[in-house]
C-alpha positions as CSV (number, residue, x, y, z in Angstrom):
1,X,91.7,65.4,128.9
2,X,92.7,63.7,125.6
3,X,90.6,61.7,123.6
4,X,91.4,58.5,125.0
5,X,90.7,59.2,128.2
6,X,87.3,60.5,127.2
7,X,87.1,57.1,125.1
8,X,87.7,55.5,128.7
9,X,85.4,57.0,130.7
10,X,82.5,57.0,128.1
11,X,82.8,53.5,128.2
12,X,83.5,53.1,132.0
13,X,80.0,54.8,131.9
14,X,78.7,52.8,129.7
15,X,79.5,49.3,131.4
16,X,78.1,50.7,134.8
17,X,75.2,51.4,133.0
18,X,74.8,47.7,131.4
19,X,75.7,46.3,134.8
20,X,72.4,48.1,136.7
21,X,70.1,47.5,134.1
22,X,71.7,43.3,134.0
23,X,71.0,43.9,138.7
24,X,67.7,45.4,138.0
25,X,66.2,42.4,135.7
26,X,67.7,39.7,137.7
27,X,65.7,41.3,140.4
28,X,62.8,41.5,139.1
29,X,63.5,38.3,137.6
30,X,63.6,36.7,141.3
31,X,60.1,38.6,142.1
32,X,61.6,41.3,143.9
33,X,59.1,44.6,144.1
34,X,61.4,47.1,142.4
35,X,58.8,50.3,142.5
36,X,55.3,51.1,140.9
37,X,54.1,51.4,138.1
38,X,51.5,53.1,135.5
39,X,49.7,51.4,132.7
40,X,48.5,52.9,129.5
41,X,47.7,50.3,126.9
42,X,48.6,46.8,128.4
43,X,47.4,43.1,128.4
44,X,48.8,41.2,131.3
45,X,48.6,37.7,131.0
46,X,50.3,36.3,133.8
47,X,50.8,38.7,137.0
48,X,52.0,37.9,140.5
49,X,49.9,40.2,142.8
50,X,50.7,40.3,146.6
51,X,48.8,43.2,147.3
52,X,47.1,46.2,145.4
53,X,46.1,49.5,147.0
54,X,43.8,51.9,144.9
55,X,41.5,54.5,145.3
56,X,39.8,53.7,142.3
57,X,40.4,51.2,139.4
58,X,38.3,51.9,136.2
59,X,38.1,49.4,134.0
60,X,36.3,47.9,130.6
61,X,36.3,44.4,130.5
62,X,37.8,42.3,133.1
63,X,37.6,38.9,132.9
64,X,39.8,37.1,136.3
65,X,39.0,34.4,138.5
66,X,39.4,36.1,142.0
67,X,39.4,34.0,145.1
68,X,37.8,35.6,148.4
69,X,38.9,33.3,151.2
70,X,41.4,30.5,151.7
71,X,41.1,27.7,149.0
72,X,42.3,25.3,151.6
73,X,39.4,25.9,154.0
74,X,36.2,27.6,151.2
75,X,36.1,30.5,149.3
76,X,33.7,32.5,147.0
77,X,35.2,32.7,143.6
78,X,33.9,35.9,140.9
79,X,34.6,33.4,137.7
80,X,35.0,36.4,134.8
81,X,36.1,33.9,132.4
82,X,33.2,31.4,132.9
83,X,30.6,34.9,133.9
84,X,29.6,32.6,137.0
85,X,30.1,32.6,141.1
86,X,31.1,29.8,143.1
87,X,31.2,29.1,146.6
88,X,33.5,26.3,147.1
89,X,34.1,24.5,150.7
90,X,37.5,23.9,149.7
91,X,36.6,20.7,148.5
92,X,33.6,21.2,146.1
93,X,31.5,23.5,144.8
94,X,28.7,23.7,146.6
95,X,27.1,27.2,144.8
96,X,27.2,27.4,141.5
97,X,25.5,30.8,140.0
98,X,26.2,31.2,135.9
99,X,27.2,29.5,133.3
100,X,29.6,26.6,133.2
């Protein structure tokens, strides 16, 4: 093989490369679930969350609003950010336990 054929094919592997990783982030761009993952040090801000299976989460803080119900028909909402609970009828509050 001469050099530019190694020249080619180095760069033919190159651009396949470029083009999976450009697939892979429009997927996940579009909210496709491309695998699992692990977290070390992280702050997520913003997450979409169909489902989560764990055996065990361990945590420090964590300060979420989490919604047990429908919101259309009444739920109970764990209010981290606010440290309160709410039951809501899915038109009011109608508990309030905590501040805010």
């Amino acid at each position: 093989m001469n050099l530019i054929s190694l020249e080619a094919s180095t760069l033919t592997r190159y651009i396949q490369d470029l083009e999976n990783r450009i697939d892979r982030m429009e997927r996940l761009l579009s909210g496709e679930q491309l695998g699992t993952a692990k977290f070390a040090d992280a702050s997520i801000t913003n997450a979409k969350i169909t489902s989560l299976v764990a055996d065990k989460i361990t945590t420090g803080d964590f300060i979420v609003a989490i919604d047990i119900g429908n919101p259309a028909s009444g739920y109970l909402r764990l209010d981290g950010a606010n440290n309160r609970f709410v039951g809501h009828n899915g038109t009011t509050n109608k508990m309030v336990m905590g501040q805010g």
